[in-house]
mmCIF file of the N, C-alpha and C atoms, coordinates in Angstrom:
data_MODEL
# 
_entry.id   MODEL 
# 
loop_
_atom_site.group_PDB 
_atom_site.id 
_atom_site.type_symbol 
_atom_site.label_atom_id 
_atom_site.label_alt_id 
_atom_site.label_comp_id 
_atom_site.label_asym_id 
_atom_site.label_entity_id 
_atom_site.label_seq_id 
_atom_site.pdbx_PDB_ins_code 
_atom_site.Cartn_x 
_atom_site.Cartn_y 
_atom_site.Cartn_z 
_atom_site.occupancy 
_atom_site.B_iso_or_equiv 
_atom_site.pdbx_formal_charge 
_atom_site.auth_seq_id 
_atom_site.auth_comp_id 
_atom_site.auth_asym_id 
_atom_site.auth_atom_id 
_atom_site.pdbx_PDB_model_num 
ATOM 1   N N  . UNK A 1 1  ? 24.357 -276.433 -50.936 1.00 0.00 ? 1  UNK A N  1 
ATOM 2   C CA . UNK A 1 1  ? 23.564 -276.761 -52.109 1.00 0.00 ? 1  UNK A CA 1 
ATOM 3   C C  . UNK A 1 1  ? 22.237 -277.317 -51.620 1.00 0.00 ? 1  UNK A C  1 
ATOM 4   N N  . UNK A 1 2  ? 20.810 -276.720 -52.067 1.00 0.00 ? 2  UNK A N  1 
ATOM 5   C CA . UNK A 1 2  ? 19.899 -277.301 -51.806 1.00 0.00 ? 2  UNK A CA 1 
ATOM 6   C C  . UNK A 1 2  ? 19.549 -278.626 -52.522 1.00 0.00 ? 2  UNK A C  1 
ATOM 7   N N  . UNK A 1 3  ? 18.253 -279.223 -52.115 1.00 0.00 ? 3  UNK A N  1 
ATOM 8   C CA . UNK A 1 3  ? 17.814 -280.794 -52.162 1.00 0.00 ? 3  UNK A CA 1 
ATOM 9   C C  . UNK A 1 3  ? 17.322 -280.697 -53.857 1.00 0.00 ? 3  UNK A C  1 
ATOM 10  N N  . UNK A 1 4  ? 16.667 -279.252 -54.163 1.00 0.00 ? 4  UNK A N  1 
ATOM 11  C CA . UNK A 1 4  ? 15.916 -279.340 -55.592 1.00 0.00 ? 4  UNK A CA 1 
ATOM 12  C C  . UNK A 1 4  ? 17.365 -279.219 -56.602 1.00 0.00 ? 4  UNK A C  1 
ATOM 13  N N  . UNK A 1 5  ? 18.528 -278.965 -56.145 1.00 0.00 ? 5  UNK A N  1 
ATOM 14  C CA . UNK A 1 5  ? 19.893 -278.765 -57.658 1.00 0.00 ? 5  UNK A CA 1 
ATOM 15  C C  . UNK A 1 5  ? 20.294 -280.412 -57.423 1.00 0.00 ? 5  UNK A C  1 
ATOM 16  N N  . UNK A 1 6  ? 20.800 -281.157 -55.681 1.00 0.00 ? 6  UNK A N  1 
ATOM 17  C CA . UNK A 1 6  ? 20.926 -282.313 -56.087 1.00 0.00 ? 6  UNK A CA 1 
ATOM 18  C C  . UNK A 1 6  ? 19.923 -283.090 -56.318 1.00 0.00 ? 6  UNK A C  1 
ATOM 19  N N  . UNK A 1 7  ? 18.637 -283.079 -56.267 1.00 0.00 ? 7  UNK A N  1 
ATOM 20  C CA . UNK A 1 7  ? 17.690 -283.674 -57.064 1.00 0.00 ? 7  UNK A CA 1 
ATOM 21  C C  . UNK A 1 7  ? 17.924 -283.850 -58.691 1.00 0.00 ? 7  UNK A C  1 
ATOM 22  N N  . UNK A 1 8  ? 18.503 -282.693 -59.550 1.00 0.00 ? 8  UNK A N  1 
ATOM 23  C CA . UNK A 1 8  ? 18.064 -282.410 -60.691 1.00 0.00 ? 8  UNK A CA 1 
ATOM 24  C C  . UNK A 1 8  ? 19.820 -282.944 -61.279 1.00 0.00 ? 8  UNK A C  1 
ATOM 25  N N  . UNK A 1 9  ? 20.752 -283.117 -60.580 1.00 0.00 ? 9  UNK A N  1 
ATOM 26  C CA . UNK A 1 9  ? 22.223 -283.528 -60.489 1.00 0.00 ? 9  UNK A CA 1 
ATOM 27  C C  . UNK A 1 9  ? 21.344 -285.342 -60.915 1.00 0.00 ? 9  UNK A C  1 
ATOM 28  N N  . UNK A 1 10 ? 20.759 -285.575 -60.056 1.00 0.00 ? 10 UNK A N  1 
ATOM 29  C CA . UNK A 1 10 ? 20.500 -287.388 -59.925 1.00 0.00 ? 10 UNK A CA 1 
ATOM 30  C C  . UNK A 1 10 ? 19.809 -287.375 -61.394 1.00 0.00 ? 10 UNK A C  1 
ATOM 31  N N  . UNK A 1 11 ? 18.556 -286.489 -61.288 1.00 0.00 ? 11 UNK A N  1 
ATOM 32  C CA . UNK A 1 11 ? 17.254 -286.527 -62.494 1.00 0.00 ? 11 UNK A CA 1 
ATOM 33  C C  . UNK A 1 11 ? 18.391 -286.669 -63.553 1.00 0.00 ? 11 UNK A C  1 
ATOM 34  N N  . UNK A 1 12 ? 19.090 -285.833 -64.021 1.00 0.00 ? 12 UNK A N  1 
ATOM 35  C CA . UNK A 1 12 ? 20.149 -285.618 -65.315 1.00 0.00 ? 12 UNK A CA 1 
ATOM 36  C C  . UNK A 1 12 ? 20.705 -286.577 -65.198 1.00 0.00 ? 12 UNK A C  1 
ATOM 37  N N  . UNK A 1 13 ? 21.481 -287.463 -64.408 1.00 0.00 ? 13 UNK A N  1 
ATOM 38  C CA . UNK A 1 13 ? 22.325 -288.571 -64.651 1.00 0.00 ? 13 UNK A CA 1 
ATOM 39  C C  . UNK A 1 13 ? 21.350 -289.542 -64.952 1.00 0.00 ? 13 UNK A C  1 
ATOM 40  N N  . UNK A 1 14 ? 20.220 -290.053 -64.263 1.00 0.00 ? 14 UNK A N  1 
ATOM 41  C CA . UNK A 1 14 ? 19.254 -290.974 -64.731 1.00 0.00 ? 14 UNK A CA 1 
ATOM 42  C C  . UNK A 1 14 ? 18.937 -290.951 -65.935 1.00 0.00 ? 14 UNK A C  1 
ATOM 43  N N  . UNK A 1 15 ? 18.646 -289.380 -66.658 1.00 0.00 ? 15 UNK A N  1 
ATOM 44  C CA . UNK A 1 15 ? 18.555 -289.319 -68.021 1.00 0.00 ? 15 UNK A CA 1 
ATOM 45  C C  . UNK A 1 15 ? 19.611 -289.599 -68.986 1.00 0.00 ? 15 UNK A C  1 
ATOM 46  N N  . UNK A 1 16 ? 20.901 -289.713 -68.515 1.00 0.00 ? 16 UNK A N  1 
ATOM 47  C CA . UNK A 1 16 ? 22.017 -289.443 -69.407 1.00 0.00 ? 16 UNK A CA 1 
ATOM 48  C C  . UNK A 1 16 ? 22.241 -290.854 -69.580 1.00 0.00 ? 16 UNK A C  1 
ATOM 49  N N  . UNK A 1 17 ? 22.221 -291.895 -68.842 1.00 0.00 ? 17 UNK A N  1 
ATOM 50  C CA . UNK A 1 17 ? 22.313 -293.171 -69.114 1.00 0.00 ? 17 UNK A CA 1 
ATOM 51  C C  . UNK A 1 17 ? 20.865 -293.690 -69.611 1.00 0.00 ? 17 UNK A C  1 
ATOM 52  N N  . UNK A 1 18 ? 19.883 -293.767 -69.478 1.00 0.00 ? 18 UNK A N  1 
ATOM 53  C CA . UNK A 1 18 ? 18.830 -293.808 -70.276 1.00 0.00 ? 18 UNK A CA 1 
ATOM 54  C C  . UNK A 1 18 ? 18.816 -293.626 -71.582 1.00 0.00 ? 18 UNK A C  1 
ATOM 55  N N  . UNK A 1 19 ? 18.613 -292.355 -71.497 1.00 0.00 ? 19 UNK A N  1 
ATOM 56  C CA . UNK A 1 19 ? 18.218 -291.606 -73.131 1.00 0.00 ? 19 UNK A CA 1 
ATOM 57  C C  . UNK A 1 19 ? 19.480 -290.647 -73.808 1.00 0.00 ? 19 UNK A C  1 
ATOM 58  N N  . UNK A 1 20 ? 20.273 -290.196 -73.014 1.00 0.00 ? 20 UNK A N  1 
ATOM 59  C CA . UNK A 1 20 ? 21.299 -289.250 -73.405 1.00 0.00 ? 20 UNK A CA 1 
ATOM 60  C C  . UNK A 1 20 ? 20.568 -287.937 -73.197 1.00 0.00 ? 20 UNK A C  1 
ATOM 61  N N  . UNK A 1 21 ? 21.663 -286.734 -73.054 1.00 0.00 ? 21 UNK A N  1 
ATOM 62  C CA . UNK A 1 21 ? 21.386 -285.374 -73.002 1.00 0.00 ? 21 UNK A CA 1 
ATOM 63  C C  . UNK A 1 21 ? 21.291 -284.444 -74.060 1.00 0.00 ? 21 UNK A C  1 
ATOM 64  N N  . UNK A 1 22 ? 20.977 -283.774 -73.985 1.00 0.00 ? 22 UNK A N  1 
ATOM 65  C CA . UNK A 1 22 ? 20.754 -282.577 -75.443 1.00 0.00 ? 22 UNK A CA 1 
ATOM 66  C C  . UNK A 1 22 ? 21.946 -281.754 -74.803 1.00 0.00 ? 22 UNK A C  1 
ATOM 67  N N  . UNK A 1 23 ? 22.448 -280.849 -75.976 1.00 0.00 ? 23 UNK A N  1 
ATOM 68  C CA . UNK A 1 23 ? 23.291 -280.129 -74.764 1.00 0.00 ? 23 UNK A CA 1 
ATOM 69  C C  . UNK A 1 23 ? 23.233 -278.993 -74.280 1.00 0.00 ? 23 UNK A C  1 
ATOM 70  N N  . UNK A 1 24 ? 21.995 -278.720 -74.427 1.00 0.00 ? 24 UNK A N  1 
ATOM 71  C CA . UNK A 1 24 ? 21.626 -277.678 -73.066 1.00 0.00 ? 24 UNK A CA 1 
ATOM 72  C C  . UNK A 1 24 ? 21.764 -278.305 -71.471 1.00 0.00 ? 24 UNK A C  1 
ATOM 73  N N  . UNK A 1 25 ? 21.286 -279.623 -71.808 1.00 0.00 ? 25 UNK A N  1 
ATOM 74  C CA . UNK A 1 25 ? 21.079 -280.144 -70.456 1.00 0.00 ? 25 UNK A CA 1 
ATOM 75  C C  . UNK A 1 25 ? 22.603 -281.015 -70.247 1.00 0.00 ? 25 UNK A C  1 
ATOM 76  N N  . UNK A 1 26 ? 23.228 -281.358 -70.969 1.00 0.00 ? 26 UNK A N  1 
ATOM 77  C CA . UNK A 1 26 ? 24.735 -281.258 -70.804 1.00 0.00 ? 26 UNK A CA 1 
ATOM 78  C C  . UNK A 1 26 ? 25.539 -280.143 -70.015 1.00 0.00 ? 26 UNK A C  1 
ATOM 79  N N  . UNK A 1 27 ? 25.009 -278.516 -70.400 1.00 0.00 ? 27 UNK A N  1 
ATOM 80  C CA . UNK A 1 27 ? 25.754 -277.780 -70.195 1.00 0.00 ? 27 UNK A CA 1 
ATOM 81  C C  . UNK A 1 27 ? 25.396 -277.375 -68.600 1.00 0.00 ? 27 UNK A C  1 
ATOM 82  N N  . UNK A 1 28 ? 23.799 -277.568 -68.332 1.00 0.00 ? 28 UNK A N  1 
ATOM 83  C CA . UNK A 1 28 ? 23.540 -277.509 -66.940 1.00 0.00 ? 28 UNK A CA 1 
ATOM 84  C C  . UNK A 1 28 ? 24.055 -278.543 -66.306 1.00 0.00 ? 28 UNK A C  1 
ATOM 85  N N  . UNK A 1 29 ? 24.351 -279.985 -66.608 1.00 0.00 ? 29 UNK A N  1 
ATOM 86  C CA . UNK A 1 29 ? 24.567 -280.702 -65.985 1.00 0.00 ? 29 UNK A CA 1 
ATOM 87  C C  . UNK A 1 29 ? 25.932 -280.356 -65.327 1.00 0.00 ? 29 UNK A C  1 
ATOM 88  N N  . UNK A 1 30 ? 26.956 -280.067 -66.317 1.00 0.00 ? 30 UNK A N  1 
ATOM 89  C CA . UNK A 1 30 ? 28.644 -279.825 -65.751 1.00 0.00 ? 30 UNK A CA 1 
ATOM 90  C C  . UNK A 1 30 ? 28.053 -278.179 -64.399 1.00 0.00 ? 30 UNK A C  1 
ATOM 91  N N  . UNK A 1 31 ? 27.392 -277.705 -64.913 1.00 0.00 ? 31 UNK A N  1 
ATOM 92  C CA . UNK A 1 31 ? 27.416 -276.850 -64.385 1.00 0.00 ? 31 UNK A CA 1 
ATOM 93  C C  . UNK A 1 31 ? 26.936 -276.843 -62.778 1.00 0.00 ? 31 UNK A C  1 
ATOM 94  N N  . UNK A 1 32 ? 25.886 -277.802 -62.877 1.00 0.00 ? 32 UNK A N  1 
ATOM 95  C CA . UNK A 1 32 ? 25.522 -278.185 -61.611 1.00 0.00 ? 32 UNK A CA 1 
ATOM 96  C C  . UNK A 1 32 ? 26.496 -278.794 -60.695 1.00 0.00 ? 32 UNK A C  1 
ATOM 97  N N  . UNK A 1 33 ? 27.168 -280.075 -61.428 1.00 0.00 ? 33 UNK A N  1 
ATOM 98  C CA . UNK A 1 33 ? 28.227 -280.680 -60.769 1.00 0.00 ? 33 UNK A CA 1 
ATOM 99  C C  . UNK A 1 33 ? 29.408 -279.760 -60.350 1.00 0.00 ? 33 UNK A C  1 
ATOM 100 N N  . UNK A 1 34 ? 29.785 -278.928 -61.130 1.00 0.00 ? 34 UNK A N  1 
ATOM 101 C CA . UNK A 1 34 ? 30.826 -277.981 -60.649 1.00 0.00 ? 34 UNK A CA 1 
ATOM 102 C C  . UNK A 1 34 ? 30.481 -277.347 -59.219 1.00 0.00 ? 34 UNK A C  1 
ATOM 103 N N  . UNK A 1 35 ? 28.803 -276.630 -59.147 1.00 0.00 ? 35 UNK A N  1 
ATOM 104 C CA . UNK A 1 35 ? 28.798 -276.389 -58.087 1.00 0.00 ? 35 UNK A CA 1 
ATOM 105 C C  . UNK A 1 35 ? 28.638 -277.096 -56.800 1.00 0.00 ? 35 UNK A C  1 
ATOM 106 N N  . UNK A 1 36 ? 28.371 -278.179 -57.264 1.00 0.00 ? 36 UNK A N  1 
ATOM 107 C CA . UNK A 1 36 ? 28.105 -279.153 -56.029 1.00 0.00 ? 36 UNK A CA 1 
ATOM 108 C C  . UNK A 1 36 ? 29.714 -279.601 -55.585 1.00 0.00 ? 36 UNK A C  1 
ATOM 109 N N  . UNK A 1 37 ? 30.822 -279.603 -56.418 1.00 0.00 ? 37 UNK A N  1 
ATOM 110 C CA . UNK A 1 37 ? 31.910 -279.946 -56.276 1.00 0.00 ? 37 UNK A CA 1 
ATOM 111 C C  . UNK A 1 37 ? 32.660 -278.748 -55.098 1.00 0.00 ? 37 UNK A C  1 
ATOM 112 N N  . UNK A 1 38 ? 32.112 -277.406 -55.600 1.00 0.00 ? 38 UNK A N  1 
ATOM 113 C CA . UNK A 1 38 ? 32.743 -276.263 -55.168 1.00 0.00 ? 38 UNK A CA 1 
ATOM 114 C C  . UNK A 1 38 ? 32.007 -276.345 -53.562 1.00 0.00 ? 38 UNK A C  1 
ATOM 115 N N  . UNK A 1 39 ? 30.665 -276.797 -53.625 1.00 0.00 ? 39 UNK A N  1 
ATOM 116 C CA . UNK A 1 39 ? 30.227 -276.599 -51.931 1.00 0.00 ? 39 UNK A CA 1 
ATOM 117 C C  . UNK A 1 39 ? 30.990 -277.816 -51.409 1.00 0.00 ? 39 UNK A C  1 
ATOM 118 N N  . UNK A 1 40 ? 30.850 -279.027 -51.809 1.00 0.00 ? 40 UNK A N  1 
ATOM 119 C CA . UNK A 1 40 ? 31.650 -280.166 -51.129 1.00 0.00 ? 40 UNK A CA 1 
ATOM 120 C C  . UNK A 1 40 ? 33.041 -279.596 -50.780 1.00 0.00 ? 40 UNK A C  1 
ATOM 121 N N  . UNK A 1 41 ? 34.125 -279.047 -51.159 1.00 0.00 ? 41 UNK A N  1 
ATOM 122 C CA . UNK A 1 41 ? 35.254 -278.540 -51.199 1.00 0.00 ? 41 UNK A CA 1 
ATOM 123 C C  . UNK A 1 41 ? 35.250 -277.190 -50.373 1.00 0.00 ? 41 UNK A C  1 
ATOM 124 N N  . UNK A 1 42 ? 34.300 -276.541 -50.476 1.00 0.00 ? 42 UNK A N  1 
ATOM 125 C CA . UNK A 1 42 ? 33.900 -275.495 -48.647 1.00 0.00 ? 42 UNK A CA 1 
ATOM 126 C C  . UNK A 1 42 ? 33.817 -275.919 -47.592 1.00 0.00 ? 42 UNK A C  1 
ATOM 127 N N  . UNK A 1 43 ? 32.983 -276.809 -47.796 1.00 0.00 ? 43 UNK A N  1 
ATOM 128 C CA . UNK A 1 43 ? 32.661 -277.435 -46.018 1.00 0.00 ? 43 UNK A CA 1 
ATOM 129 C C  . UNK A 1 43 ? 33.879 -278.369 -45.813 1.00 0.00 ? 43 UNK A C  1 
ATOM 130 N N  . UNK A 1 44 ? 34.496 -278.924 -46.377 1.00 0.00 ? 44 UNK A N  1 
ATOM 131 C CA . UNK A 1 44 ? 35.950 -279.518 -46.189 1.00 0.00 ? 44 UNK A CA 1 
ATOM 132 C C  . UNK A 1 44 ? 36.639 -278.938 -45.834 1.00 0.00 ? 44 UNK A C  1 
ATOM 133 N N  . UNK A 1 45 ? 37.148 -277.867 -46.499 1.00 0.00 ? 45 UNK A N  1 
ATOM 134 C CA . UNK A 1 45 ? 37.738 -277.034 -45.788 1.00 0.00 ? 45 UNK A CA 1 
ATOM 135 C C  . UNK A 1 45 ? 37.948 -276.218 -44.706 1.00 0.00 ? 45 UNK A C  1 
ATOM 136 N N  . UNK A 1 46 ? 36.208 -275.792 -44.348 1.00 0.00 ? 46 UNK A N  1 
ATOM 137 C CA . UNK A 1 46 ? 35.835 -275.128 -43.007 1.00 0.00 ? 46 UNK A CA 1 
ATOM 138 C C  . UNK A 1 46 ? 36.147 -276.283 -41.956 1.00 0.00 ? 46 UNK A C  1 
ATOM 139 N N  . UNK A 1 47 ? 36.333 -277.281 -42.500 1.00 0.00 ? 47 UNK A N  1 
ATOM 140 C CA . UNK A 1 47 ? 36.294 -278.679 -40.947 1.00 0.00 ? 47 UNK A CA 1 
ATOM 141 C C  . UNK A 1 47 ? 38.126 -278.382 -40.893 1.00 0.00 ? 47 UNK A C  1 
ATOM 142 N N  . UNK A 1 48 ? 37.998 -278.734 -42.033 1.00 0.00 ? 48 UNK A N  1 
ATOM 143 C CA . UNK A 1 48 ? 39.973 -278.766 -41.646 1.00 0.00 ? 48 UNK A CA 1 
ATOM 144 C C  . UNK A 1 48 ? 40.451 -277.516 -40.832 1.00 0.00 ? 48 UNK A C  1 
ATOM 145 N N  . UNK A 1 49 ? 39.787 -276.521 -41.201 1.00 0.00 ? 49 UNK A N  1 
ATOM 146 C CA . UNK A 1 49 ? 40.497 -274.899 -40.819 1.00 0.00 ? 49 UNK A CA 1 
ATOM 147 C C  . UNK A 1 49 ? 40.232 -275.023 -39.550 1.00 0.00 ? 49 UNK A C  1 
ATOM 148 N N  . UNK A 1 50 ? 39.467 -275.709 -38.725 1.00 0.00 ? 50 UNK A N  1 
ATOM 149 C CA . UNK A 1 50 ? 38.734 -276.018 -37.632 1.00 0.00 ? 50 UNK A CA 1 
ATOM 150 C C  . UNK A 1 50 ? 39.569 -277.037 -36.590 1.00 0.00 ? 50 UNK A C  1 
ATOM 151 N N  . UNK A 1 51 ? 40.573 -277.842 -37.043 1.00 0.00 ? 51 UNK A N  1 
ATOM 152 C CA . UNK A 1 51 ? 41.173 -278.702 -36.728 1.00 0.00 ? 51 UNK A CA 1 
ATOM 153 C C  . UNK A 1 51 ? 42.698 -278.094 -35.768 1.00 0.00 ? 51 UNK A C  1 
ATOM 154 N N  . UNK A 1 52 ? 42.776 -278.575 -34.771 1.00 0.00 ? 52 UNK A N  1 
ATOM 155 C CA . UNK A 1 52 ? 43.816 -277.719 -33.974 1.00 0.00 ? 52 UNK A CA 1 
ATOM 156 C C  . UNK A 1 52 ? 45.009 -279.368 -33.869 1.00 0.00 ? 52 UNK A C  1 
ATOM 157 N N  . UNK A 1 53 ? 46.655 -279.375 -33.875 1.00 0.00 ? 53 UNK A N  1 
ATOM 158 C CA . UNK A 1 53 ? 47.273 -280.486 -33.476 1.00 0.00 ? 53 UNK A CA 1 
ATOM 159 C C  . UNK A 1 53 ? 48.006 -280.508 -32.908 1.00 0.00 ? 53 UNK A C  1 
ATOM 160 N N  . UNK A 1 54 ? 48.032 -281.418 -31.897 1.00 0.00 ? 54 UNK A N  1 
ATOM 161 C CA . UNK A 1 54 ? 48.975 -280.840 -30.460 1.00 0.00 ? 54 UNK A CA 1 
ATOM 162 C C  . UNK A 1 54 ? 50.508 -281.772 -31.192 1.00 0.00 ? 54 UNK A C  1 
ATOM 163 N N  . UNK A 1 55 ? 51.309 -281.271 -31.014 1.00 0.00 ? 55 UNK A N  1 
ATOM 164 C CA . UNK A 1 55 ? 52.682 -280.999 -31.655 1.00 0.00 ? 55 UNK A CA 1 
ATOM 165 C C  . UNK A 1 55 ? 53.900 -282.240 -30.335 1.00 0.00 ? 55 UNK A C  1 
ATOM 166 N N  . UNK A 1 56 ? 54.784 -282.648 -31.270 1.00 0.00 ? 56 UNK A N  1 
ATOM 167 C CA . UNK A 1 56 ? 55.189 -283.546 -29.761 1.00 0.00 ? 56 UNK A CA 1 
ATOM 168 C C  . UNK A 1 56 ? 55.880 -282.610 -28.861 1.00 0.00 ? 56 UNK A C  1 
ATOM 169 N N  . UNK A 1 57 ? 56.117 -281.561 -28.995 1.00 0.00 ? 57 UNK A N  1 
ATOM 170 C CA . UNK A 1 57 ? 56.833 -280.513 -28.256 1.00 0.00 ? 57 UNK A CA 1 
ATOM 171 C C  . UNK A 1 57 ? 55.599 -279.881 -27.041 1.00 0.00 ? 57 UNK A C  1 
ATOM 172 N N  . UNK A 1 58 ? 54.725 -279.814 -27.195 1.00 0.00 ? 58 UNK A N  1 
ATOM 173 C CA . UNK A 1 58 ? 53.291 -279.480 -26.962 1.00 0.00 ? 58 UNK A CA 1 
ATOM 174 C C  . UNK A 1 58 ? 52.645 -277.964 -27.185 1.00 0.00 ? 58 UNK A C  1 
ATOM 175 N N  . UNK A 1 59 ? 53.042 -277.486 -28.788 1.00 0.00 ? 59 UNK A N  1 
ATOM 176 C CA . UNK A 1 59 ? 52.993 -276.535 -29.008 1.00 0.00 ? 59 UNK A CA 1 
ATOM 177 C C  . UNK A 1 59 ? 51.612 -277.172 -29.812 1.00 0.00 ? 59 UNK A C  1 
ATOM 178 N N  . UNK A 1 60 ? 50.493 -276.076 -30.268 1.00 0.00 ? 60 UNK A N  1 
ATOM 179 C CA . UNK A 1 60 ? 49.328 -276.386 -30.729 1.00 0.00 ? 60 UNK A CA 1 
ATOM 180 C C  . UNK A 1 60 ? 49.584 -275.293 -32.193 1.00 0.00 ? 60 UNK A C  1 
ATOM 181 N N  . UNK A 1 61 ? 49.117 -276.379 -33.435 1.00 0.00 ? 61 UNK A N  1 
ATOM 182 C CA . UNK A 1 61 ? 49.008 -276.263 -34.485 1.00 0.00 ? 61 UNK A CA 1 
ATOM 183 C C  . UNK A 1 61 ? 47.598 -276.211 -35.520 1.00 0.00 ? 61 UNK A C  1 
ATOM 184 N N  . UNK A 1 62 ? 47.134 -275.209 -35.737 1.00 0.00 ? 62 UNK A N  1 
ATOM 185 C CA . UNK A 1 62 ? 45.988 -274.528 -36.137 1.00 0.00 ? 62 UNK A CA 1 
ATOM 186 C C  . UNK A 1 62 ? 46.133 -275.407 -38.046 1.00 0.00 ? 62 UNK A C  1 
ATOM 187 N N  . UNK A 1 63 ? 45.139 -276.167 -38.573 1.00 0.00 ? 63 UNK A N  1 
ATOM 188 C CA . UNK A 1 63 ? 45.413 -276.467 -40.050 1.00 0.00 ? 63 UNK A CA 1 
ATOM 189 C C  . UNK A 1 63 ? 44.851 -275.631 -40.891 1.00 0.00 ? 63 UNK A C  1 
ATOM 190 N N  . UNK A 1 64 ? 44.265 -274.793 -40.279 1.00 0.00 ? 64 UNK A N  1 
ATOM 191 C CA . UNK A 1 64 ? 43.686 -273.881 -41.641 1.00 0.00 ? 64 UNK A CA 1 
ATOM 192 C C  . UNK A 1 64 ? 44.986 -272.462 -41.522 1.00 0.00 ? 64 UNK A C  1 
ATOM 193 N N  . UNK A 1 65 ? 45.548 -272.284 -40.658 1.00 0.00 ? 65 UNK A N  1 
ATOM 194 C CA . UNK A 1 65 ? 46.642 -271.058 -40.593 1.00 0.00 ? 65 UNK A CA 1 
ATOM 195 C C  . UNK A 1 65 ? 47.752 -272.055 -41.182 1.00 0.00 ? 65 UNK A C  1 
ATOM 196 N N  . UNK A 1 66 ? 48.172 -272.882 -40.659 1.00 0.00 ? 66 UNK A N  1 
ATOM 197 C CA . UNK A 1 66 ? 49.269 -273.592 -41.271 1.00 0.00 ? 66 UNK A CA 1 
ATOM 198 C C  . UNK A 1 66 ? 49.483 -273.646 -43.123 1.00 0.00 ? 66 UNK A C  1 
ATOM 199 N N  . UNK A 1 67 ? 48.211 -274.440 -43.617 1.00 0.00 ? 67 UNK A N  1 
ATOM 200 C CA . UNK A 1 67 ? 48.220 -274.676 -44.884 1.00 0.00 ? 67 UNK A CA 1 
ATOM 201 C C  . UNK A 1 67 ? 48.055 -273.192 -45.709 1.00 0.00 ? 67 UNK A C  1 
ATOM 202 N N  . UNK A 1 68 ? 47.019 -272.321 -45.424 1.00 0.00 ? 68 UNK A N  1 
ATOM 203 C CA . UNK A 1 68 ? 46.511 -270.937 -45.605 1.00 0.00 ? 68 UNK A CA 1 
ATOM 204 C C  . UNK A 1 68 ? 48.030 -270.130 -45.858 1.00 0.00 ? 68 UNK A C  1 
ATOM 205 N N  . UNK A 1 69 ? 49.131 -270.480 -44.938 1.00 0.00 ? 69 UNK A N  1 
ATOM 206 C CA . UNK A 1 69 ? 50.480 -269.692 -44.994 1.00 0.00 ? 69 UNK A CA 1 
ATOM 207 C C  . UNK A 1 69 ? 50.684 -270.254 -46.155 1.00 0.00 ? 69 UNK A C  1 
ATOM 208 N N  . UNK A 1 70 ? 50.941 -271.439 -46.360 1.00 0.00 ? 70 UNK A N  1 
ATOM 209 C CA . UNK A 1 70 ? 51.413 -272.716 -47.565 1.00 0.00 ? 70 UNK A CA 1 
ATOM 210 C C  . UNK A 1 70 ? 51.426 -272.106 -48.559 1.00 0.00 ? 70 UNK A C  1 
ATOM 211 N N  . UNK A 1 71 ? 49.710 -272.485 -48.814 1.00 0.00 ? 71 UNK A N  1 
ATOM 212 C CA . UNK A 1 71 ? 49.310 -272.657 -50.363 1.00 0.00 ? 71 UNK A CA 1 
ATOM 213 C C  . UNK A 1 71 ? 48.295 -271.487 -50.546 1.00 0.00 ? 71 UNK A C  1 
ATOM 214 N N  . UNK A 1 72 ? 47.953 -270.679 -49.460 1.00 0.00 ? 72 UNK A N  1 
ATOM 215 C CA . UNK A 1 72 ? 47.308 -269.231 -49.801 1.00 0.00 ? 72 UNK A CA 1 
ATOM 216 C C  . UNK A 1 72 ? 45.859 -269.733 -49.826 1.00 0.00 ? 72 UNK A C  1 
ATOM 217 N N  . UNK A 1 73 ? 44.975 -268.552 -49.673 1.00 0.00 ? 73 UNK A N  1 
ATOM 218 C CA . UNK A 1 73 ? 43.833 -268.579 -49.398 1.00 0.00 ? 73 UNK A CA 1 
ATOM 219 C C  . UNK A 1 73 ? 43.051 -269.784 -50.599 1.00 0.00 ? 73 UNK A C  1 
ATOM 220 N N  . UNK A 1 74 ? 43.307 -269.564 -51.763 1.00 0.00 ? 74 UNK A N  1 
ATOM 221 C CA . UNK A 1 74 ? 42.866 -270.389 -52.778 1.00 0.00 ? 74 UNK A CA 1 
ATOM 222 C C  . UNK A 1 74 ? 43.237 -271.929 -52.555 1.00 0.00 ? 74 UNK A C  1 
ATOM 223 N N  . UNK A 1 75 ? 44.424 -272.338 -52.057 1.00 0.00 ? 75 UNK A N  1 
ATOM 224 C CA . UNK A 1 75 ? 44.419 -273.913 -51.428 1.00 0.00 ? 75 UNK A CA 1 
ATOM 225 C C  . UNK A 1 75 ? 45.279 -273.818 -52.858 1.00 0.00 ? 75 UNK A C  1 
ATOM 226 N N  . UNK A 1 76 ? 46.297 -273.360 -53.612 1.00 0.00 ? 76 UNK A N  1 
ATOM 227 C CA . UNK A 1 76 ? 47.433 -273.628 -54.845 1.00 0.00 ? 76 UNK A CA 1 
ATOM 228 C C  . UNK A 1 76 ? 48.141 -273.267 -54.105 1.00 0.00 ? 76 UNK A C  1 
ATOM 229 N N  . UNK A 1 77 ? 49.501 -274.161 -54.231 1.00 0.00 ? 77 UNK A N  1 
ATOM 230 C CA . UNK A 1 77 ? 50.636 -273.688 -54.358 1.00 0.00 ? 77 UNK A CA 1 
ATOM 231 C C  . UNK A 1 77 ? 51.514 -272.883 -55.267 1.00 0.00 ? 77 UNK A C  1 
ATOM 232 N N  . UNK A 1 78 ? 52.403 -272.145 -54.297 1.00 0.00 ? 78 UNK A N  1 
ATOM 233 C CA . UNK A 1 78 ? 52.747 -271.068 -54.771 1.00 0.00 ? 78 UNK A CA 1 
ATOM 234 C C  . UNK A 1 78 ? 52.359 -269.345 -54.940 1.00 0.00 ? 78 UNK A C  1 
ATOM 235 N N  . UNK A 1 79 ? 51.113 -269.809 -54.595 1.00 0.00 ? 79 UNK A N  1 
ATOM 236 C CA . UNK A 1 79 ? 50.400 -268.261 -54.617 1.00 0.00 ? 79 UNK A CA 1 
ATOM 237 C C  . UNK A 1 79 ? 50.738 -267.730 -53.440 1.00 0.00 ? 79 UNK A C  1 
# 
């Protein structure tokens, strides 16, 4: 996410406690936050998938193949 969407994430909350939103700018606001939620929740994931754990047996355990088997590419269980 670039600096000008979380710029305009801060600008909108400053306004929303101030003055309140119209809801156009309500509807950008969720919308912004969603995406800022969805990049925060990528790069989390790319670190974890990244993460290797040595096992007390000394077998090495990969967390993004481990969980990925789990809960499937989407990160739900059951899929």
């Amino acid at each position: 996410m670039d600096s000008t969407k979380l710029a305009r994430i801060n600008e909108l909350a400053r306004k929303s406690k101030a003055e309140g939103l119209t809801e156009q700018e309500r509807r950008e606001q969720a919308m912004l936050r969603s995406e800022y939620l969805e990049a925060i929740r990528g790069n989390l994931k790319s670190q974890l998938d990244h993460i290797d754990i040595l096992n007390k047996d000394g077998s090495i355990e990969n967390l993004g193949e481990k969980y990925e088997a789990r809960y499937g590419k989407n990160g739900k269980k059951g899929n």
